[in-house]
Every structure is written in structure tokens, then in C-alpha cells.
N, C-alpha and C positions, 0 to 999 in steps of 0.2 A: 428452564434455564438453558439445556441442551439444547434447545427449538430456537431458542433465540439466540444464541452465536451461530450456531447454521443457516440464522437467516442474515448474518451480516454485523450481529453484536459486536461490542468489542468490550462489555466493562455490564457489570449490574453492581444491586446495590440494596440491602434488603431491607425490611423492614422490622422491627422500627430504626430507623438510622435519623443521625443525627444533622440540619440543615447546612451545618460548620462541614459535614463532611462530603455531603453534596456538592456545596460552591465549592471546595477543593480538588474537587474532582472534575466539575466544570472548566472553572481555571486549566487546570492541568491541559486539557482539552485544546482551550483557547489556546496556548499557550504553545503546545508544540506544534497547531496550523496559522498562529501569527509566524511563528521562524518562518515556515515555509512561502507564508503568502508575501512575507518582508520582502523577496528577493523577485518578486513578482506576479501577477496572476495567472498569467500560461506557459505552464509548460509544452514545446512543440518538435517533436522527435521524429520525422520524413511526414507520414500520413495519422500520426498520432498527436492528441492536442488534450493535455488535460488542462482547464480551465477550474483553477486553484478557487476561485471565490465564489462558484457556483457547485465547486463539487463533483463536475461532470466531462466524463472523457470521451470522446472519439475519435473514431478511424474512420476515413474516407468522408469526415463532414457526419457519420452514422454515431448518435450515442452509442456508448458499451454498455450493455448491462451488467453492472458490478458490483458486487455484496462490498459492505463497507468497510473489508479486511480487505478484500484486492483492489479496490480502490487505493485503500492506505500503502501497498507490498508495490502496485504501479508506480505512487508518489514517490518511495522509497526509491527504487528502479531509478526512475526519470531523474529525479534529485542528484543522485549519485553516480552521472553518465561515466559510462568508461573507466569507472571504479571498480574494482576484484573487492566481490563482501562475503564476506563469510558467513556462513549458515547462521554462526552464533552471532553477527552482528544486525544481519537482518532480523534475527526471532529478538533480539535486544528493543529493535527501533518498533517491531508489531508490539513487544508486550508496554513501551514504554508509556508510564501512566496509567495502563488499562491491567486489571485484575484477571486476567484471560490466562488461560495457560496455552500454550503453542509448544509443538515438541518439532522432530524435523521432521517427520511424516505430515506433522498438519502444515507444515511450510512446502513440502513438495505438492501435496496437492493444490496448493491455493495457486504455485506456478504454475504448474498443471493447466488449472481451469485458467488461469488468464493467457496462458500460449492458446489455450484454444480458441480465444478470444478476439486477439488478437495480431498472430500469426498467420500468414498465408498457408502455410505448413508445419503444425506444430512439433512433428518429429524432428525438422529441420530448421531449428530458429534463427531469425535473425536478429532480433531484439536480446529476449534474455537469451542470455547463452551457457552455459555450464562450462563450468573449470571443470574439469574432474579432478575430486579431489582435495578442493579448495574453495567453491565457492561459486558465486553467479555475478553476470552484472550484465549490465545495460550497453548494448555494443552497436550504440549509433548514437553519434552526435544531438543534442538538445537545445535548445534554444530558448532562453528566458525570455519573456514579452513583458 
């Protein structure tokens, strides 16, 4: 189970478990990346471009390679341009729907690894940026498509 959020999990589901709780769990799924896709399929932030209905993001025209939690923590980001979110609201929007547990250590790493990602300089971000204090957010303009 550990092996498998490490590689990008977000939710399991054991066995024997019941079909009714499956498709609810699906749904749930569908349901918070219809919001998302509602309002458009790209999102496009200078040289960043996540492509909502394919699931896949790049920099410089380059896929990113991104486990399916920093994928979701980027969506969150990009979504929320120029927004101040507070630790407990981003671990809100990771856990929502998915049985995962996230504490704030497992939120700074996952920024972590996506600054390194996608930063020129990750000691010196321009994207995510830190409040001290208070929180992160997304500090360049977006562009729905």
C-alpha cells in the first residue's frame, strides 16, 4: 500500500469491498475533474501548459514527469492563480474524495519535488512562492483555453 502512494496513488480500496462502493468512489473522481475540466481543457501559466483532458503537463513544449499527486498539487496551484492558500486548504483539496492521509511534511515535499520540476531555480521560485507563515500560491498569471 505504502509502494503504491509513492508511486503516485491517491485512494485504494480493499478487498472484499463492495461494487456500490467502487462506483462511488469513481464518481467522486469524475466528479472533482468534471469541475475542473468545466471551465476548460488548458491550463497555460508563461511556459507551463497543463492539458486538463489528457492529464499531462509541460514546460518549454517538454512533458513533466509527475506522480499523480503533483499533478493534482500543480492543478490545484494553476487553478487557484494568485490566490494565498493555506496549507490546510491545499491538504483539504489533495485529500478530497481520496482516503489518503497527507500531513504538512507530505505537502512540502511534494512542492519540493514539483519546484524542482519546474523551476528554473528552485531555491528561488517564481511560480509557487511561499508566504511565510501563511501559505503558497501561484504567482503568475493563467490562462484558461
Amino acid at each position: 500500500m505504502v509502494l503504491g502512494f509513492q508511486m503516485g496513488g491517491d485512494d485504494y480500496i480493499t478487498k472484499p469491498f463492495r461494487v456500490k462502493e467502487l462506483l462511488l468512489r469513481i464518481k467522486a473522481i469524475l466528479r472533482r475533474n468534471s469541475k475542473i475540466a468545466a471551465s476548460g481543457n488548458k491550463l497555460i501559466s508563461e511556459d507551463i501548459v497543463i492539458d486538463i483532458s489528457t492529464a499531462l503537463a509541460k514546460k518549454n513544449g517538454n512533458e513533466l514527469t509527475l506522480t499523480a499527486q503533483e499533478y493534482r498539487l500543480l492543478l490545484i496551484f494553476m487553478s487557484n492563480a494568485n490566490v494565498l492558500m493555506k496549507r490546510e486548504e491545499i491538504l483539504k483539496e489533495l485529500m478530497d474524495g481520496a482516503e489518503v492521509f497527507f500531513d504538512e511534511n507530505t505537502l512540502s515535499v511534494y512542492i519540493k519535488r514539483i519546484r524542482e520540476k519546474i523551476e528554473e531555480n528552485p531555491k528561488e521560485p517564481k511560480y509557487i512562492v511561499t508566504a511565510r507563515g501563511q501559505g503558497y500560491k501561484w504567482n503568475k498569471e493563467v490562462i484558461k483555453e
